[in-house]
C-alpha positions in Angstrom: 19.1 -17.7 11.9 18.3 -15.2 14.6 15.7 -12.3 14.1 18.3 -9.7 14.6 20.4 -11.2 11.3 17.5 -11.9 9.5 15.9 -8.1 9.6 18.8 -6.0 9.7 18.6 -3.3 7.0 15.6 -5.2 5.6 12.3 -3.3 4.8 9.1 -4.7 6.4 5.4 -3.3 5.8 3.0 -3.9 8.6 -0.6 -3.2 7.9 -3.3 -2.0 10.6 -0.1 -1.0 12.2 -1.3 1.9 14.1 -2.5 0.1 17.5 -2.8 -3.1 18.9 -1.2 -6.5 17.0 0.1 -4.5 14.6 2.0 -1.4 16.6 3.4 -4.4 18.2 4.6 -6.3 15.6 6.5 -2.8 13.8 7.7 -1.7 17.2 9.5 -5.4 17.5 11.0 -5.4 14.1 11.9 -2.2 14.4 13.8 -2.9 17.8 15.7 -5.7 15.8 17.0 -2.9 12.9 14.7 -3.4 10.6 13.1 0.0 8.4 9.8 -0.2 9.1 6.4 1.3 7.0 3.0 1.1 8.7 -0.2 1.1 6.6 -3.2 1.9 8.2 -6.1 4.6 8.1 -4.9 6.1 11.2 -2.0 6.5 12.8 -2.7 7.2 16.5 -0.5 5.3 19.0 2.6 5.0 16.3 2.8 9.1 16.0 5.3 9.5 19.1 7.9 5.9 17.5 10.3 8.2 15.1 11.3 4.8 13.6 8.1 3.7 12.0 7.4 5.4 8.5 3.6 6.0 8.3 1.1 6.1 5.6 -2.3 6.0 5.2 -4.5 3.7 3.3 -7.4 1.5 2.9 -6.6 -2.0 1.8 -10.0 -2.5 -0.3 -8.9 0.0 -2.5 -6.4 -1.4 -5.2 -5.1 1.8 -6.4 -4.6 3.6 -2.6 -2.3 0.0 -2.1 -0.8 0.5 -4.9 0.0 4.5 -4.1 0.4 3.9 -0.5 3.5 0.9 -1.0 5.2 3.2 -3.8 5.6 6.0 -0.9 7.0 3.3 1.6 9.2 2.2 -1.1 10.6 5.9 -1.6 11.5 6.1 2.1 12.6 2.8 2.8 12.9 0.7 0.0 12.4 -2.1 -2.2 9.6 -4.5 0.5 11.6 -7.4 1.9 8.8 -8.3 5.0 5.5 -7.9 4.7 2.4 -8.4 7.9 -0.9 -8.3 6.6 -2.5 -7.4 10.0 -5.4 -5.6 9.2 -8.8 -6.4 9.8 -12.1 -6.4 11.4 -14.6 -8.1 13.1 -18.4 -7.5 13.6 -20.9 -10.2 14.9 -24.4 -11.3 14.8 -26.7 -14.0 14.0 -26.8 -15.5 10.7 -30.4 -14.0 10.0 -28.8 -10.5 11.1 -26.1 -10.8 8.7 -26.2 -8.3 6.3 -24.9 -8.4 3.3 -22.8 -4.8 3.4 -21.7 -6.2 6.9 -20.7 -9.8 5.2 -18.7 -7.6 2.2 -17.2 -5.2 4.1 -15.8 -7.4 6.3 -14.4 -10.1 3.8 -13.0 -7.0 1.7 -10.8 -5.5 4.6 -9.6 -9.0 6.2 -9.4 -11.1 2.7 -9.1 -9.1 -0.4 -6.7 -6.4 1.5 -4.5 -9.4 2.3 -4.8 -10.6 -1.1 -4.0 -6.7 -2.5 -1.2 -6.0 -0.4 0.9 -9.2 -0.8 0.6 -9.3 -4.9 1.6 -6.0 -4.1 5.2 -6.6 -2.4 5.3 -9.9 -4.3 7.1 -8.3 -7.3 9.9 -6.6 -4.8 10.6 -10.1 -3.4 10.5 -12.0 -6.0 13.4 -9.9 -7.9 15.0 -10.2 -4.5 14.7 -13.9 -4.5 14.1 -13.6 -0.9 11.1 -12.4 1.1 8.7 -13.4 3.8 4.8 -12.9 4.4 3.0 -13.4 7.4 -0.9 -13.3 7.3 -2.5 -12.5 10.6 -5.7 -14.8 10.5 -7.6 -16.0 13.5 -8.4 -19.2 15.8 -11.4 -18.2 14.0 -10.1 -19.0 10.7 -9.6 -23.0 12.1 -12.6 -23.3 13.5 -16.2 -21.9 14.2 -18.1 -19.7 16.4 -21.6 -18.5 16.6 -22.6 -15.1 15.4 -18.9 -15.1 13.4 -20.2 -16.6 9.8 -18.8 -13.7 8.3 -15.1 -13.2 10.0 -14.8 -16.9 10.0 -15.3 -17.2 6.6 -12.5 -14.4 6.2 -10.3 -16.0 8.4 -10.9 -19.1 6.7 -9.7 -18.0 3.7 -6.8 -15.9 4.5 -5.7 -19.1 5.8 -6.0 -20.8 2.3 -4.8 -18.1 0.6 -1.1 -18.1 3.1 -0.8 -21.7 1.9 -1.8 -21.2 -1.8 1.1 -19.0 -2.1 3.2 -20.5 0.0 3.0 -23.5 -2.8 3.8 -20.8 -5.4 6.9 -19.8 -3.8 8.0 -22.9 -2.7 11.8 -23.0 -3.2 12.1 -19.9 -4.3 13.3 -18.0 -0.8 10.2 -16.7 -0.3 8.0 -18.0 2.4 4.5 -17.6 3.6 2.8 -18.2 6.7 -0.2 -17.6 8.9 -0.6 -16.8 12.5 -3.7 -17.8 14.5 -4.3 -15.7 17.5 -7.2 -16.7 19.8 -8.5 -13.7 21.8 -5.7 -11.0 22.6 -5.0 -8.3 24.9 -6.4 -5.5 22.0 -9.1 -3.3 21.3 -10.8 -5.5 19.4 -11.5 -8.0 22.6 -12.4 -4.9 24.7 -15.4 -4.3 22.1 -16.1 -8.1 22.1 -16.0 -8.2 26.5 -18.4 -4.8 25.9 -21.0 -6.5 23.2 -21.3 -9.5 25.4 -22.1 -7.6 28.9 -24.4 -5.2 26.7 -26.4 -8.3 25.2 -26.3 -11.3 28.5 -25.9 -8.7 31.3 -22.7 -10.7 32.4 -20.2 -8.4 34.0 -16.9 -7.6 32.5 -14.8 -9.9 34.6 -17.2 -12.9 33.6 -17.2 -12.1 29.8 -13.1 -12.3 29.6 -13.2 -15.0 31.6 -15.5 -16.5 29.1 -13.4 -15.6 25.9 -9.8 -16.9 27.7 -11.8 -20.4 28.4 -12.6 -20.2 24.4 -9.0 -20.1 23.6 -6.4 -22.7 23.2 -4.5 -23.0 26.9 -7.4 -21.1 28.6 -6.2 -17.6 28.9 -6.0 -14.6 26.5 -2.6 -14.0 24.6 -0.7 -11.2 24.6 0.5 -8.5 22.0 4.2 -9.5 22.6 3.3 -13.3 21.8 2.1 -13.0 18.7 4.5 -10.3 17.7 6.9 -13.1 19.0 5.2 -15.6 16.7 5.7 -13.6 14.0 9.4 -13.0 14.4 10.0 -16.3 14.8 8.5 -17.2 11.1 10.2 -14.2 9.6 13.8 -15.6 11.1 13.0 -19.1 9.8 12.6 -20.9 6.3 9.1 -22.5 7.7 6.8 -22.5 4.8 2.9 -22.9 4.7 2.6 -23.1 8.7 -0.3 -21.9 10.9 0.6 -20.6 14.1 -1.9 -20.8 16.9 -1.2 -18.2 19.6 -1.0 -18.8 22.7 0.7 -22.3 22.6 2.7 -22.5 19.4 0.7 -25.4 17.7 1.4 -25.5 13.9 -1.5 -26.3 11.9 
């Protein structure tokens, strides 16, 4: 089934869709006909894209999901698609690891998955047809120093993809995960910055770092994962991690 059949007319929800992975990701569906919502506590970059419905929410808060999907539902819908995208990411040593930093950080990149997809659940589920697609990490495979807390998150939003993706087995509902290494964002600019600002390495040394830490060497690209993500949308895979870049199923 091509993306283009498979999102026509269909409502998808993007989360941290206001920049970076996200935008991405709702600017691609949205290019293949489908009505897109994006959740996010800002909407900056998406305000000029008349196609993208916008709303504002934090995805710790149970009852501002819960709000915040009822208004995308009044403009666009019972929720056929949804992309858990957002998150964060903070570093530092295990010692350093506060515990407000270790909450806050499993709240927004775990529980707002977990809040967000019961959420839509109930749409697809009386729809007998839906798809989910968590956006976890390389980080959520593996390890990496001064990351206990955001691979922990990672970690589990990648149990948590195939946890329900058991549950709806066979039931035209799918659930899957994609692992991007480093990419092209915001998020990497701040890591490139935090590692000149604490080794004195230049900028040009510190990406080139980070692309050597990633699978095929070199730092991916919005439009691959958005790519990624399409491609599990338009298919009936089921329980898959994605790495990006290089395709690998996990």
């Amino acid at each position: 089934m091509s993306s283009e059949s498979a999102l026509g007319g269909k409502h998808a929800v993007v989360t941290g869709g206001a920049r970076g992975i996200g935008l991405g990701v709702a600017s691609m569906l949205a290019d293949r006909g489908a009505r897109v919502s994006i959740v996010s506590r800002s909407v900056r970059e998406s305000q000029h894209d008349p196609r993208l419905f916008r709303a504002t929410a934090d995805v710790t808060v149970e009852d501002q999901v819960v709000a915040t999907f009822n208004l995308c539902r009044k403009e666009n819908g019972p929720i056929d698609i949804l992309v858990n995208n957002s998150g964060i990411a903070e570093s530092a040593p295990l010692t350093r690891t506060s515990l407000a930093m270790w909450a806050q950080i499993l709240s927004t990149n775990l529980t707002g998955t977990f809040l967000c997809a019961r959420e839509a659940a109930a749409d697809m589920i009386a729809a007998k047809w839906g798809r989910i697609v968590n956006i976890a990490s390389t980080a959520g495979l593996g390890g990496a120093p001064y990351l206990a807390a955001y691979c922990a998150s990672k970690h589990g939003v990648v149990g948590f993809t195939r946890a329900i993706a058991a549950e709806f087995e066979g039931t035209g509902i799918t659930a899957n995960a994609v692992c991007p290494g480093y990419t092209e964002t915001d998020m990497m600019r701040k890591a490139i910055a935090n590692i000149s600002k604490h080794t004195g390495a230049g900028e040009d040394d510190a990406r080139a770092h980070l692309a050597r830490s990633n699978p095929l060497g070199r730092i991916a690209t919005v439009e691959e994962v958005a790519d990624s993500v399409l491609d599990l949308i338009a298919s009936s895979r089921n329980g898959d991690a994605v790495i990006v870049p290089g395709g690998d199923v996990v």
